[in-house]
C-alpha beads as a LAMMPS data file, in Angstrom:
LAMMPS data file: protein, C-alpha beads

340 atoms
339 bonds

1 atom types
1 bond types

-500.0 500.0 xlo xhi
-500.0 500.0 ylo yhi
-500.0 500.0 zlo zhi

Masses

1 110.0

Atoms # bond

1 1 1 248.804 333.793 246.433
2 1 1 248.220 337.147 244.867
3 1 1 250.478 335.869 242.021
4 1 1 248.231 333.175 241.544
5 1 1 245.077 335.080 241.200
6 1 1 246.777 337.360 238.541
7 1 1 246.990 334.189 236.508
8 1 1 243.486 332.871 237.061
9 1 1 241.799 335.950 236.032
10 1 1 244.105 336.127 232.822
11 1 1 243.343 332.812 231.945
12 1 1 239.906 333.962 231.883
13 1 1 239.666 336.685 230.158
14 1 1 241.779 334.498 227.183
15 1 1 238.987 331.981 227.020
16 1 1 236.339 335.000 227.133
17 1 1 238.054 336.769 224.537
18 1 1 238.765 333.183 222.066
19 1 1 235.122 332.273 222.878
20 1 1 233.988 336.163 221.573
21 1 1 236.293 335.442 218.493
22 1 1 234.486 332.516 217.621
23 1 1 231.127 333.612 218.316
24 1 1 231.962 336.695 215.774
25 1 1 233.415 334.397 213.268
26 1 1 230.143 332.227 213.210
27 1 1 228.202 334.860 212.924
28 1 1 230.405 336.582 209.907
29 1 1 229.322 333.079 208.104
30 1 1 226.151 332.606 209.191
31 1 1 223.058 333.525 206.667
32 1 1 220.953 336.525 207.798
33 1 1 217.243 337.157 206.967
34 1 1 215.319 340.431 207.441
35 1 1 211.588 339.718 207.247
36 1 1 209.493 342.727 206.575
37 1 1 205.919 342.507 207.723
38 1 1 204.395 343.098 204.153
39 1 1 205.214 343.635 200.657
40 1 1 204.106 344.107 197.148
41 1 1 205.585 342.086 194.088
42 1 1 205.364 341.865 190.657
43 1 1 204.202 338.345 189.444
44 1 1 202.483 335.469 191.405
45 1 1 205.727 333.343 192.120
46 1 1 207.208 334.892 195.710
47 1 1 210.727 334.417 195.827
48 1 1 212.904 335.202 199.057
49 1 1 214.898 336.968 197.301
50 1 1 211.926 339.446 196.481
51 1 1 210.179 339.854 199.933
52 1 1 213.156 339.908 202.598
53 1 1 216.887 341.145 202.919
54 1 1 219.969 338.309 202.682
55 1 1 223.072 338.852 203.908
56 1 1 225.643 336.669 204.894
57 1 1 227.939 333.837 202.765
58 1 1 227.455 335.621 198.604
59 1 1 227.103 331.861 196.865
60 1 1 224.378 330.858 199.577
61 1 1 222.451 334.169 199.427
62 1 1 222.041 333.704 195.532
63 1 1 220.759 330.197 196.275
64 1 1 218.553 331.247 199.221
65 1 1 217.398 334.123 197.251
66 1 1 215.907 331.983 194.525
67 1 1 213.619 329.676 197.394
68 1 1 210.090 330.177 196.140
69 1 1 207.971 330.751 199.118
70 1 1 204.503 329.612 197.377
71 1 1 202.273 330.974 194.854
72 1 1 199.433 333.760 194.643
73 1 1 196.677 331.714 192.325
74 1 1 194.622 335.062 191.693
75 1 1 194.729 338.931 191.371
76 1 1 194.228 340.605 194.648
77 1 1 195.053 337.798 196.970
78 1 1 197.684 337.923 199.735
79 1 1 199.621 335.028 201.317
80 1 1 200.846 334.853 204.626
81 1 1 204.695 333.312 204.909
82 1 1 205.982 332.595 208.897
83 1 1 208.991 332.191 209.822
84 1 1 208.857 328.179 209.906
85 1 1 207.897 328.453 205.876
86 1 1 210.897 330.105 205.322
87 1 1 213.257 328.002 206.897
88 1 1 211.234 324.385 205.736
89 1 1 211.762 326.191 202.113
90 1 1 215.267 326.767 203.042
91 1 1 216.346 323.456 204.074
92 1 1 214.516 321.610 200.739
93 1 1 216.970 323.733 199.077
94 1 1 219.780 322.071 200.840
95 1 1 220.057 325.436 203.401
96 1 1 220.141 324.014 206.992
97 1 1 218.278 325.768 209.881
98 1 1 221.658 325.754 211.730
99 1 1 223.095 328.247 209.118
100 1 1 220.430 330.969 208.673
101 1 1 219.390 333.598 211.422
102 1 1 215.841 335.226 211.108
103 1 1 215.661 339.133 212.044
104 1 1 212.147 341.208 211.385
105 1 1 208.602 339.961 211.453
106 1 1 207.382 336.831 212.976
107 1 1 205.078 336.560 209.209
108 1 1 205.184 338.317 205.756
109 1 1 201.948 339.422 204.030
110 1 1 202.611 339.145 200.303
111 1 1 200.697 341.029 197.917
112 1 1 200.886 341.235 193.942
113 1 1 200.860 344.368 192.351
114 1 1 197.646 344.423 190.957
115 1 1 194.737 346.735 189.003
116 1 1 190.946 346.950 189.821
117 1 1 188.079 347.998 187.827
118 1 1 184.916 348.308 189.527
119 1 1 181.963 347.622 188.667
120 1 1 180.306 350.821 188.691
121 1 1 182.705 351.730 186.635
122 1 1 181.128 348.717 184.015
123 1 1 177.993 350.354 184.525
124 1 1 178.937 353.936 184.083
125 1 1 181.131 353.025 180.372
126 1 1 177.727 351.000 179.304
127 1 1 175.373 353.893 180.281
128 1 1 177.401 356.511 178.461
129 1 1 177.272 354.243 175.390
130 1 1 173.190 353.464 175.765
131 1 1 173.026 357.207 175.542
132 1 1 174.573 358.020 172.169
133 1 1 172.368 355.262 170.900
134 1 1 168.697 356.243 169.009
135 1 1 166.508 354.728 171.468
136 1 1 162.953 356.130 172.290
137 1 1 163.168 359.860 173.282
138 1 1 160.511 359.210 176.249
139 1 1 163.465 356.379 177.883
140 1 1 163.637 358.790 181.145
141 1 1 165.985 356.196 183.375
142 1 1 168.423 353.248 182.780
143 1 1 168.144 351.387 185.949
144 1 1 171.003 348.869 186.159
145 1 1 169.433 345.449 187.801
146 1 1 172.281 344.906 189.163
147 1 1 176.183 346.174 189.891
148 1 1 178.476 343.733 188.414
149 1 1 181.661 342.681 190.179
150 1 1 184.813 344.483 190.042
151 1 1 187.406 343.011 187.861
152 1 1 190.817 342.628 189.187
153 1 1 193.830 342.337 187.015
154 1 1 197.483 341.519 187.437
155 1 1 199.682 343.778 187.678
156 1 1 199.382 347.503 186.152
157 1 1 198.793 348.739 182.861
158 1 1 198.067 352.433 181.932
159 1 1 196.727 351.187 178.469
160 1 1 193.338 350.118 179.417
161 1 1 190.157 350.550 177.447
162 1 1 186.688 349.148 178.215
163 1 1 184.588 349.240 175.216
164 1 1 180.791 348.247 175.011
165 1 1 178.489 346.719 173.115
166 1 1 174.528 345.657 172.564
167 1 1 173.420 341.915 173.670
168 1 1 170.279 340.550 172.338
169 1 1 167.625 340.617 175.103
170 1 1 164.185 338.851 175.172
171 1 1 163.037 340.805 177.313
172 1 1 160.920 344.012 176.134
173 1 1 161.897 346.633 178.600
174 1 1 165.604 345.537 178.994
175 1 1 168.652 346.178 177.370
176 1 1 172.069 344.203 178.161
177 1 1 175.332 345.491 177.431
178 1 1 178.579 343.239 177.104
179 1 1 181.900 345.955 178.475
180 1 1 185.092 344.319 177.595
181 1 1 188.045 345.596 178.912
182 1 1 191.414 345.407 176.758
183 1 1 195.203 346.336 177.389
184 1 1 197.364 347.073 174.366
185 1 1 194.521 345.392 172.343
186 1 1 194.279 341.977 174.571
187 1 1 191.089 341.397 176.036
188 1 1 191.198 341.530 179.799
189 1 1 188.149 340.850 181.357
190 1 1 184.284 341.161 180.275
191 1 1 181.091 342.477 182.175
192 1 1 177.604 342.549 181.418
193 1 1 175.317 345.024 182.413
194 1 1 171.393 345.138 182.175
195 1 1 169.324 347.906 182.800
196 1 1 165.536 348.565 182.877
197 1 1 164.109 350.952 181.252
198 1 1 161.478 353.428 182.431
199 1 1 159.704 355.561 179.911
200 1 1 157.789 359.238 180.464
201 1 1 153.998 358.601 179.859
202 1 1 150.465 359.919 180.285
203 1 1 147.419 358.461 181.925
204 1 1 144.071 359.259 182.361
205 1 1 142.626 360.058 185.410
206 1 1 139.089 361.108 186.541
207 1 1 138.368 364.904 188.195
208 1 1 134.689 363.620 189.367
209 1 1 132.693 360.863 189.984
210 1 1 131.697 360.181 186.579
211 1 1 127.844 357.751 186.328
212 1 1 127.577 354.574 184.705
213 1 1 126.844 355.237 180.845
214 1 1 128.279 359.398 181.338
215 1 1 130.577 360.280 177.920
216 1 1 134.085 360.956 178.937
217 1 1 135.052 364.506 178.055
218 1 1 137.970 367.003 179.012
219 1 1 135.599 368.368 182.082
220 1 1 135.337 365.183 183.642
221 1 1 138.609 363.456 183.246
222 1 1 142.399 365.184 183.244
223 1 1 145.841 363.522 181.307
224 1 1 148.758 363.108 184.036
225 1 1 152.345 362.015 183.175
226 1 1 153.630 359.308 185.023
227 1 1 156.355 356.873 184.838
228 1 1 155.757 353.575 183.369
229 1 1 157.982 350.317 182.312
230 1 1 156.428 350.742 179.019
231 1 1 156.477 353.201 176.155
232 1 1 153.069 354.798 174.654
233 1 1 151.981 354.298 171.542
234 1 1 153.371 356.486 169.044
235 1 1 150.037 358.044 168.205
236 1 1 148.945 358.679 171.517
237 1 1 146.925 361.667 170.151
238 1 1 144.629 359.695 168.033
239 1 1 141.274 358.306 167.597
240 1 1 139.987 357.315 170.681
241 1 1 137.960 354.208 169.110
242 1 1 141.381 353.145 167.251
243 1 1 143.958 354.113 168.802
244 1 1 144.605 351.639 172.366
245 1 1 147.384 351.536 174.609
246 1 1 149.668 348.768 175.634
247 1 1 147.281 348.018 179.126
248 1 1 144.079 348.052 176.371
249 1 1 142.837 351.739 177.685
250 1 1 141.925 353.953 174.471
251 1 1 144.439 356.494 174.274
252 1 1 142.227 359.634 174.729
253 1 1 138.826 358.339 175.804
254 1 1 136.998 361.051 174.676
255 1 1 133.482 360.021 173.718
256 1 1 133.513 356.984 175.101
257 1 1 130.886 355.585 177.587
258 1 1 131.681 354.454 181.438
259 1 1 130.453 350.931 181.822
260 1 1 130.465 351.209 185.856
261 1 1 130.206 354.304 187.965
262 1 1 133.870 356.052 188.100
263 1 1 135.063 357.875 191.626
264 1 1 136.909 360.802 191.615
265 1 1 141.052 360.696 191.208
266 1 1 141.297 357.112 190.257
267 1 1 143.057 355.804 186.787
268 1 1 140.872 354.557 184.044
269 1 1 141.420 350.917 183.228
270 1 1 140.411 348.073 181.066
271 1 1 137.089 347.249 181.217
272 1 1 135.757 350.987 182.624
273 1 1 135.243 352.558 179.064
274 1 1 134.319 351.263 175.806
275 1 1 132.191 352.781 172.141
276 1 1 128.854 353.793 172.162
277 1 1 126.620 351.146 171.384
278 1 1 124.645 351.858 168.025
279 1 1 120.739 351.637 168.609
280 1 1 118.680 348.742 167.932
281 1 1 117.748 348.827 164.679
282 1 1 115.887 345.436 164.469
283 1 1 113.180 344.599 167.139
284 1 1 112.557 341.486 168.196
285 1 1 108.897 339.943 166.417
286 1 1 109.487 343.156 163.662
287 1 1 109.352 342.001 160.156
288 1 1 112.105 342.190 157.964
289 1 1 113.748 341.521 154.669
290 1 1 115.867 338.939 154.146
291 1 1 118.665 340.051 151.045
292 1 1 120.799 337.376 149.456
293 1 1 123.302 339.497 146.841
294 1 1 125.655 336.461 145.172
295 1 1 127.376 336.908 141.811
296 1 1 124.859 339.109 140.832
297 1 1 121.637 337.363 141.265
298 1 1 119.367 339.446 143.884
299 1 1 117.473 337.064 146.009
300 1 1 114.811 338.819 148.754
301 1 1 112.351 336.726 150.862
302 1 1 110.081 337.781 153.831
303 1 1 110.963 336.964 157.145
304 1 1 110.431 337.472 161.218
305 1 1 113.172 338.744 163.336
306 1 1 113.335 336.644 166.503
307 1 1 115.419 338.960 168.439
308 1 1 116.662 342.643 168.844
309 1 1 119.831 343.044 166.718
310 1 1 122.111 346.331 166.085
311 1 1 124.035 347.032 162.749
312 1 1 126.600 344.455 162.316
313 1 1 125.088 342.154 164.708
314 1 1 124.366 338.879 164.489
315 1 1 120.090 337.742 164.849
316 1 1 118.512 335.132 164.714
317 1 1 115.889 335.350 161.809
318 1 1 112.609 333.308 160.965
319 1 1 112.200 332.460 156.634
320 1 1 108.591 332.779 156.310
321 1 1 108.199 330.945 153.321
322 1 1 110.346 327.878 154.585
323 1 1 109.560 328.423 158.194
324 1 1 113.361 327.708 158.772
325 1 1 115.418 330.075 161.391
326 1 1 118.224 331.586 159.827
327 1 1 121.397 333.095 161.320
328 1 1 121.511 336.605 159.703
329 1 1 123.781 340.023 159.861
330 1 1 122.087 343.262 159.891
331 1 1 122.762 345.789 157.504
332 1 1 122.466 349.749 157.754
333 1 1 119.626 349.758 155.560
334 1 1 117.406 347.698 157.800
335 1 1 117.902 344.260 155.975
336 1 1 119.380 341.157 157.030
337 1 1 122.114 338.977 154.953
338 1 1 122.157 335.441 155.610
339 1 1 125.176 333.604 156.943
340 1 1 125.830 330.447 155.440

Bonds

1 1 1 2
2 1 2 3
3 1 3 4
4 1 4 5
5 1 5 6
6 1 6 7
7 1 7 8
8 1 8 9
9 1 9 10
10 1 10 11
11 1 11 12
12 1 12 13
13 1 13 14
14 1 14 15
15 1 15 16
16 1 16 17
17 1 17 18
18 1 18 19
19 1 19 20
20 1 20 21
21 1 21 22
22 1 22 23
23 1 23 24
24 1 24 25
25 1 25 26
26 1 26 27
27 1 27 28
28 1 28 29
29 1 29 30
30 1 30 31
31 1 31 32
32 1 32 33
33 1 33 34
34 1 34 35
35 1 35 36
36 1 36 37
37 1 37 38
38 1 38 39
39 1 39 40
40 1 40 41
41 1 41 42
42 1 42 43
43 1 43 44
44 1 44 45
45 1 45 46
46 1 46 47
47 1 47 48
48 1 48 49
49 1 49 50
50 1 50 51
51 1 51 52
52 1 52 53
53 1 53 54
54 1 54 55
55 1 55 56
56 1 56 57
57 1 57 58
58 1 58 59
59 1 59 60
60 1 60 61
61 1 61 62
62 1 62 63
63 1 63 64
64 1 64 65
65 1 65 66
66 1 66 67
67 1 67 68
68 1 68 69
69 1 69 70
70 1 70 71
71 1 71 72
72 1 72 73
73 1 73 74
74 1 74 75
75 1 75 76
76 1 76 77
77 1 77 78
78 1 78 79
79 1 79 80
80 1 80 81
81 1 81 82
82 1 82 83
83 1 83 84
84 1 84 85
85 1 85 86
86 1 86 87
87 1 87 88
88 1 88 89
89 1 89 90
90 1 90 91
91 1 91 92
92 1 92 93
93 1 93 94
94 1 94 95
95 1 95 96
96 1 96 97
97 1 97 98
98 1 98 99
99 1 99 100
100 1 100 101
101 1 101 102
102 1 102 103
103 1 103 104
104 1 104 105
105 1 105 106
106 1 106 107
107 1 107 108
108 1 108 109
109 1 109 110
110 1 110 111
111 1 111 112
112 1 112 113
113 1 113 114
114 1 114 115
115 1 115 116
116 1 116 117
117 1 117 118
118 1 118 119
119 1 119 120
120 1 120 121
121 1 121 122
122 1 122 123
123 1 123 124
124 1 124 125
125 1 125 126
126 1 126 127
127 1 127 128
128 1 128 129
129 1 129 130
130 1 130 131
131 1 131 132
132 1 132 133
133 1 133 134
134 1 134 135
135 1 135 136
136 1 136 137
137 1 137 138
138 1 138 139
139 1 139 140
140 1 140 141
141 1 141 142
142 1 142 143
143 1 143 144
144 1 144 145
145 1 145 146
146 1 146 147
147 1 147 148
148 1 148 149
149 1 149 150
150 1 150 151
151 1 151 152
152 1 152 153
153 1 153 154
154 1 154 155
155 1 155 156
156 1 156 157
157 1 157 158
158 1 158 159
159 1 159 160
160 1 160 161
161 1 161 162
162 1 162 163
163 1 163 164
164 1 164 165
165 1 165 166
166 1 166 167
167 1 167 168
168 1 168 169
169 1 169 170
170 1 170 171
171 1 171 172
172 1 172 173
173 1 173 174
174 1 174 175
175 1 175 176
176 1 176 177
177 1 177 178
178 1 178 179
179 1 179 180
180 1 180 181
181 1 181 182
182 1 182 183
183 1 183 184
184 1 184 185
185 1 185 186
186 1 186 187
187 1 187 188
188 1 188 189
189 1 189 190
190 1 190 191
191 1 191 192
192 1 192 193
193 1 193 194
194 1 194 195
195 1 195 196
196 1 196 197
197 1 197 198
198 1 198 199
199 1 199 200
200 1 200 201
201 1 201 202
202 1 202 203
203 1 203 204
204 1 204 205
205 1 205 206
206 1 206 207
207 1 207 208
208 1 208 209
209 1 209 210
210 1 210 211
211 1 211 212
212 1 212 213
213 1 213 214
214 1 214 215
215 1 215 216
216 1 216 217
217 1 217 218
218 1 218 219
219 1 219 220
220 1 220 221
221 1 221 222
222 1 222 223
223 1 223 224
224 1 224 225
225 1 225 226
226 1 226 227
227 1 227 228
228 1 228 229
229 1 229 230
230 1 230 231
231 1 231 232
232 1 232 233
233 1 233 234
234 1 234 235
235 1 235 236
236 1 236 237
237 1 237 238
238 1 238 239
239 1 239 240
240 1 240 241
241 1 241 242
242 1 242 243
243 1 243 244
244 1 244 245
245 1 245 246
246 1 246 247
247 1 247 248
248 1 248 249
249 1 249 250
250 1 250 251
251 1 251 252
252 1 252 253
253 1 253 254
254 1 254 255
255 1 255 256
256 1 256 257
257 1 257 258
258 1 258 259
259 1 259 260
260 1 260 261
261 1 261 262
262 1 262 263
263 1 263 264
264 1 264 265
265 1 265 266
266 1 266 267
267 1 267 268
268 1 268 269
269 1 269 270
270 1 270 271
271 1 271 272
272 1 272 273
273 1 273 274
274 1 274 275
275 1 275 276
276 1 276 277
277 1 277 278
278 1 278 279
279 1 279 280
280 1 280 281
281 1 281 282
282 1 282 283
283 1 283 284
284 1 284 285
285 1 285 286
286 1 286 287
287 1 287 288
288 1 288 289
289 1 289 290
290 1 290 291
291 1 291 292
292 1 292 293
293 1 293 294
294 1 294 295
295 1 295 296
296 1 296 297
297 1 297 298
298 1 298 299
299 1 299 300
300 1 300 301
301 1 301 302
302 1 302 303
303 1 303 304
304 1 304 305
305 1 305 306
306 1 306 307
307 1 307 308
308 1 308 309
309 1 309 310
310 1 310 311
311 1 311 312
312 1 312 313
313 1 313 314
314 1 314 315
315 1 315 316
316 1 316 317
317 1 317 318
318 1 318 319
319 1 319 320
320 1 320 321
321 1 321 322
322 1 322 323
323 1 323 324
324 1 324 325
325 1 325 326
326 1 326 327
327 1 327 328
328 1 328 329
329 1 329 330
330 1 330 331
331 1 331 332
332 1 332 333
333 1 333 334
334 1 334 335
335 1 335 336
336 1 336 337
337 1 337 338
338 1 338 339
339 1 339 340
């Protein structure tokens, strides 16, 4: 009986220890993937034999290594690949499930080496080239309208260059700058970048309430600097009957009559100033001359003014002899020229 036991227990441990053998032996041929959970690679065509470790049979880890496991269709993306992509890739390839054993990860995240330019960086290259440019010395900001989006590029490249140039704009205030960015003399990528301007100006503003039909002068009104989307004129300084600025205010008002009553600490605006009137120099019912000068004959008639008129206005004026009204222009020496 004891004999008997012996052999039982031997037998055993034989079929234990063939079973073992096998077991090792399958596994000495079988095809072994590690799966990390992420990794970076150069192109956009994964390959297995890129993003995980083979080992196993040499002939059928060169053929699994050259599976393709999808494809990355722009800088900066990432693709997930599970498990079940790897082994459906696998057995297309004529690799059966049966043979390969998965280690690692449950799911790669593949990423592609890549190279990002943002876009303040767009903005900063075409600011830097508006300044070395002769614009108008009163320009106080470049406001960008807008950031534009970063550019991402494909792999990396330490020869990059963004260089920038003017776009016509139809807008007055704006500028637009086209930034292209080139490696080893390719072009890359373009941005465009617009910016609005803002200029250092003056206003005028009043110190007191200033009556209808007061002169403006230095005591009663004060020049501020402010910040406008438009430059000044260039002769700011001059006349103020010639000289007007782009909202139609003279540029210095001085001498100029208030057509309304002006409060204190407001801006003067269209319509609040204008010239001195000259004084009537025609009354209305006041006999005048009437002077036709053409080609050199001197013609001069008698006639009635039928309304108040200033020089270089326009009256109405009565021929005495014909009895005919007239449409006449006064002149500075009191006569009227008709206007035929």
């Amino acid at each position: 009986m004891k004999n008997r036991t012996i052999s039982i227990i031997l037998a055993t441990f034989l079929l234990l220890s063939a079973d073992s053998k096998a077991d090792t032996e399958q596994k000495d041929t079988a095809l072994q993937i590690y799966l990390p959970r992420e990794i970076t690679i150069q192109g956009n065509v994964p390959i297995l034999g890129q993003v995980a470790i083979i080992r196993g049979n040499e002939s059928l880890a060169a053929k699994a290594g050259k599976v393709t496991l999808g494809r990355i269709s722009a800088p900066g993306q990432n693709i997930i690949v599970d498990r079940l992509i790897v082994l459906s890739r696998l057995a297309c390839s004529g690799i059966p499930v049966s043979e390969v054993t998965l280690i690692g990860a449950e799911k790669i995240t593949v990423k592609q080496q890549h190279q990002s330019i943002k876009g303040s960086e767009f903005v900063e290259n075409a600011l830097a080239f508006l300044k070395k440019k002769p614009f108008n010395a009163s320009i106080c900001r470049w406001d960008p309208t807008r950031i534009p989006k970063d550019l991402t590029l494909s792999g990396i490249s330490k020869d990059l260059r963004l260089s920038a140039c003017l776009i016509r704009s139809g807008i007055r205030n704006q500028v637009k700058v086209r930034v292209t960015v080139f490696s080893n003399d390719r072009e890359m990528g373009v941005r465009e970048v617009t910016f609005r301007l803002k200029y250092n100006c003056r206003r005028v503003v009043t110190k007191v309430d200033i009556p209808q039909g007061a002169v403006i002068t230095p005591e009663n009104v004060k020049i501020e600097k402010t910040i406008s989307n438009y430059p000044e004129p260039a002769d700011w300084t001059g006349s103020p009957f010639s000289s007007m600025s782009q909202n139609g205010i003279p540029i210095t008002p001085y001498g100029l009559i208030t057509r309304r009553r002006l409060p204190a600490n407001i801006v003067i605006r269209p319509g609040m100033v204008g010239p001195v009137k000259p004084e009537v120099s025609i009354k209305r019912n006041q006999g005048v001359v009437i002077r036709i000068d053409r080609l050199g004959l001197l013609i001069t008639v008698t006639g009635k003014s039928m309304q108040d008129g200033r020089v270089g206005e326009l009256i109405k004026v009565k021929n005495m002899d014909s009895q005919r009204i007239i449409l006449a222009k006064v002149n500075e020496d009191g006569t009227v020229a008709p206007v035929f």
